[in-house]
Structure formats: structure tokens, C-alpha cells
N, C-alpha and C positions, 0 to 999 in steps of 0.2 A: 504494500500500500504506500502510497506516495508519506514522505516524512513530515509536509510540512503541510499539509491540506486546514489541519483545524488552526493555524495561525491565523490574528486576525489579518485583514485586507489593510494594509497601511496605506495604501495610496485611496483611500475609501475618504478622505475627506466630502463632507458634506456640500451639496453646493445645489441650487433651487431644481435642480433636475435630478438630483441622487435615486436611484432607485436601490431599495436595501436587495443583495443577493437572496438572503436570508430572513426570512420574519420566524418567528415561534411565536404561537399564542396559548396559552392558559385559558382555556374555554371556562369560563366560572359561570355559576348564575342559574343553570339549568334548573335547578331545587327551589331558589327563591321566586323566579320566574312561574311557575306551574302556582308555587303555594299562594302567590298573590290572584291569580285566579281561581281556587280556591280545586284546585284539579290535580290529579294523582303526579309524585316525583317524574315518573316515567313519562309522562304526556313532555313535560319540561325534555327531559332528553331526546325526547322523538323530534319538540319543535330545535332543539339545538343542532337535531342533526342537516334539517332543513340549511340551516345557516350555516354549518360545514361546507355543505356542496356549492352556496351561493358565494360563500367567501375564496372557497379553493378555486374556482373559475375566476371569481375577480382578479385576485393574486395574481396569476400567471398572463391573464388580461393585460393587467398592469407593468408586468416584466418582470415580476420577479420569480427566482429560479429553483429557489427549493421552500417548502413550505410543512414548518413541522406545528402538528397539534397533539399538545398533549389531552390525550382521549382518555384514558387511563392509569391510575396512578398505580405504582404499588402498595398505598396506604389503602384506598378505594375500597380492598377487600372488606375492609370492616366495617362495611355500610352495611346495612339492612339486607339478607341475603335473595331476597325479593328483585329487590332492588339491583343486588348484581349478575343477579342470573336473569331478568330484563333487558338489562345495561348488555350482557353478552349476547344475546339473540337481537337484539338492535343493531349491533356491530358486525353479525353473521350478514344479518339483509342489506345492511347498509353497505359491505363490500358485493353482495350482487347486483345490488341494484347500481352503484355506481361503477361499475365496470365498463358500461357502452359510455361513461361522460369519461371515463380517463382515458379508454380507447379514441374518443372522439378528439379530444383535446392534447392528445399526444404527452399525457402524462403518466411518467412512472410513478408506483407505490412500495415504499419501502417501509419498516417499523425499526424501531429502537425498543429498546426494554428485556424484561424476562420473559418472554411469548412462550415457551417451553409451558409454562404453568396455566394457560389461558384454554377453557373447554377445548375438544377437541373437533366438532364440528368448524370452531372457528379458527383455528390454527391450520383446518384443511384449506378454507377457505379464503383464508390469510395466502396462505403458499398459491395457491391456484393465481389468484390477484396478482401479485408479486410476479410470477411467473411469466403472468397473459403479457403484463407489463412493462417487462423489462427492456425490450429495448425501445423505447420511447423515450425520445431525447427533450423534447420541450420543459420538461420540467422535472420535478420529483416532490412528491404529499411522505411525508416522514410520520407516520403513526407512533405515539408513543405509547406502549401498549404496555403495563404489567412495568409501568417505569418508575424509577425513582435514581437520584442523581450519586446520590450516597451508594445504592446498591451497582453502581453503574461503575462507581469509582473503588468500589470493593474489588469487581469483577476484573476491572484494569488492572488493580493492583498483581492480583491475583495470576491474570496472566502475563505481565511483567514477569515477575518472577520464578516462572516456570519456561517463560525464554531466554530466560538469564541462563538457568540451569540448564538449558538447552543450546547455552552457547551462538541464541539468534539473537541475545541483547549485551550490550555492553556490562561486566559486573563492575559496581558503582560510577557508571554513567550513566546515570537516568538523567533526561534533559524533560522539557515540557514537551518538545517533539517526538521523542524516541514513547514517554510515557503515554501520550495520545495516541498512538498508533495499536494499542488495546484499549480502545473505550468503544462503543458501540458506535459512534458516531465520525470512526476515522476516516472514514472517506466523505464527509460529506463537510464544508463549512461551517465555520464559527456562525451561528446567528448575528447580525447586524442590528435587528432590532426583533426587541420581546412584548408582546401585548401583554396584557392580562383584563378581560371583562370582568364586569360588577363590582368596581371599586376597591375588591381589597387590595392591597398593596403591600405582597409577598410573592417570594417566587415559588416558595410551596416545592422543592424540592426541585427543581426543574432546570437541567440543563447548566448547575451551578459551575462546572468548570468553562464551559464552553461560550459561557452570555460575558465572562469577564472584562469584554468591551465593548457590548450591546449598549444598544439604546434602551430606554426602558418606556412605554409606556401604560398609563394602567387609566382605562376607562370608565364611567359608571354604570355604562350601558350594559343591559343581562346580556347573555349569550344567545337568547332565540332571536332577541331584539337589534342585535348588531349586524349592519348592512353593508355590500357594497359602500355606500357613501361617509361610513363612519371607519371603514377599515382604507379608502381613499386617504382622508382627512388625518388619520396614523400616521403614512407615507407623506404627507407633505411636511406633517409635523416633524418627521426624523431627517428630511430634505434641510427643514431650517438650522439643524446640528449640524455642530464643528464638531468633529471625533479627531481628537487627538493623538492618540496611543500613546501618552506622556509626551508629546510634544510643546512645544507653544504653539500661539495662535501665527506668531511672524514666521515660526520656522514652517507653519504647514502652508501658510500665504505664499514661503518661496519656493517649496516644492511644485505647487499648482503652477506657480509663472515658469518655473524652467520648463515643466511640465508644455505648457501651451507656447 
């Protein structure tokens, strides 16, 4: 795998055209959403799913090139078992029925997380997606399925150190490069910038090594309720950001001029 892929983009300075490579959203709200209508959790996640498909089409509308949602956390499990064996047969239909939009739209489907652990009708049907999809080059939808950022960087560790002992990693040369090349996410980019709907304003486990120089925004808007036009309005808002990677404002002013 290439060494250097989850490095951030340092020539990514902000400028009114920016388009981020990367977005990650934190889909939140779905529970609160349903319960303000006074209608079962599950309707909430049926209409969040809706808003999946509108926003993943917007996305790649928009230009950008890889688009990760976390769907699933590893913590999740301890919701209401109703509630997660729902939550899995939503996520079975919801990869067939969007299968003719990612075929249409020339996007591939990839997941992150512990999926080993997720029912097995959907893990069938996981694979199959994945599969149908793979070589479609327009974009990539990043599931995060059975995820959690902690377990992600246990599972890094873990295999670090058994390439060590296998003599495919350097013994005490771990760099951030060499170490990211066992995280689940080494071949795909650093996110650029991170949503999060329904106001709270945490990242909830999510992507903690990899967002280290994201943008961060966090909306009030629920997750059934967020459109096209509010996930637009994210993108201009992160266009307005200076990203520096420790630099100054002058030093990234003179890279852009030699630049042009």
C-alpha cells in the first residue's frame, strides 16, 4: 500500500473554490428526529436513510471524491436490541436497493470497521456490493460499519507489531507513515473536513487519528432533515478556511503565489 496516502494534503490551502477530497459525516439525530414526531426510533432511521442517498449523490455532484458515513458505531451495540436488529435489516435493503444508484453514478462502496461481527445476511450482502462495485472510478461511499476509532487503532497496533516480527516493518521505526499503513483506512485519504448533524459537538469516536487536520463542522440540523442545500453550505463554509498544517498565514500566501 502506498506509505504516504493518509498524510494530510498540504498544498490543500483553502481558497473560494476549494473543494474538500474528503468529507466524513457523523449522521446524528435519527432518535431525536422520529421522537419529536412522536413515531417509532426506527421510522427516524428509515427517514435518515433517505438523506444518505440524497446527500451521497450530492457529494460527488459537487466533486468530491471519497465520502465516508459513519452508519454504525461499535458502541451502537448497546442500544435496545430491537432497535439493532432493525438498524441491521435496514442496512441489508438499503445496500440493494442502492446498488442501481452506485452503478449509475459510477461509485464504488467500501467499509471500514469490525464487519466480521455484523449479521451475516449483511456481510453477504456487504461483499456482493463491494464486489459489483469495485471498479468504478468516480468516487468511493466509505461505510463505517461495526466502527470505532480506538478499536481501529488497537487493531493497527496490533498489526504493526506482528510485521515487525515478520520483519515487513522496521523494529523501532514506527513513523506516522509506516504506522498508518495498518489502520483500516490506508488506502484511502485523511478526511479534509468532518460534519456532525444535531448539534452535539463531539467526534464520538470517529476517525480520531485521521481528522487531525480536518475541518470540523457541527450543524443543528437532524439527520432526516439535512439537504443537499445545507450539506452545499458545509462546502463553502470549509472553502472560507485557511488550513494550515502549522504553517503561517504568509508562509501559505507564498506557496499559493509561486504556486500560480
Amino acid at each position: 500500500m502506498p506509505a504516504n496516502r493518509n498524510a494530510p494534503s498540504q498544498n490543500a490551502a483553502a481558497t473560494t473554490s476549494a473543494v474538500p477530497a474528503h468529507v466524513a459525516i457523523i449522521m446524528d439525530g435519527n432518535g431525536r428526529w422520529a421522537k419529536q414526531r412522536g413515531l417509532p426510533r426506527l421510522e427516524g432511521h428509515r427517514r435518515g436513510s433517505r438523506t444518505v442517498r440524497a446527500i451521497t449523490t450530492a457529494a460527488f455532484e459537487l466533486g468530491v471524491r471519497y465520502l465516508t458515513l459513519y452508519a454504525f458505531s461499535a458502541e451502537n451495540w448497546k442500544r435496545p436490541q430491537d432497535e439493532v436488529g432493525g438498524l441491521m435489516r435496514l442496512l441489508e435493503f438499503f445496500l440493494k436497493q442502492e446498488l442501481k444508484t452506485l452503478h449509475k453514478n459510477k461509485i464504488r462502496l467500501r467499509t471500514i470497521g469490525r464487519t466480521d461481527a455484523l449479521p451475516a445476511p449483511v456481510r453477504k450482502q456487504l461483499a456482493a456490493t463491494i464486489a459489483a462495485t469495485a471498479d468504478h472510478a468516480r468516487g468511493t461511499l466509505v461505510l463505517a460499519l461495526n466502527y470505532g476509532s480506538r478499536d481501529e487503532i488497537a487493531d493497527a497496533a496490533n498489526a504493526y507489531a506482528a510485521a515487525v516480527a515478520a520483519g515487513r516493518e522496521p523494529a523501532g521505526g514506527c513513523t506516522w507513515e509506516t504506522f498508518a499503513r495498518h489502520l483500516y483506512t490506508a488506502d484511502i485519504p485523511d478526511p479534509d473536513l468532518v460534519i456532525r448533524t444535531s448539534g452535539e459537538t463531539r467526534v464520538s469516536n470517529f476517525l480520531l487519528m485521521q481528522s487531525a487536520y480536518a475541518e470540523f463542522i457541527f450543524t443543528p440540523v437532524l439527520w432526516p432533515d439535512f439537504t443537499k442545500e445545507d450539506f452545499a453550505a458545509a462546502l463553502e463554509t470549509y472553502a472560507r478556511r485557511e488550513r494550515r498544517f502549522g504553517l503561517t498565514s504568509e508562509q501559505i500566501k507564498g506557496k499559493l503565489e509561486v504556486r500560480n
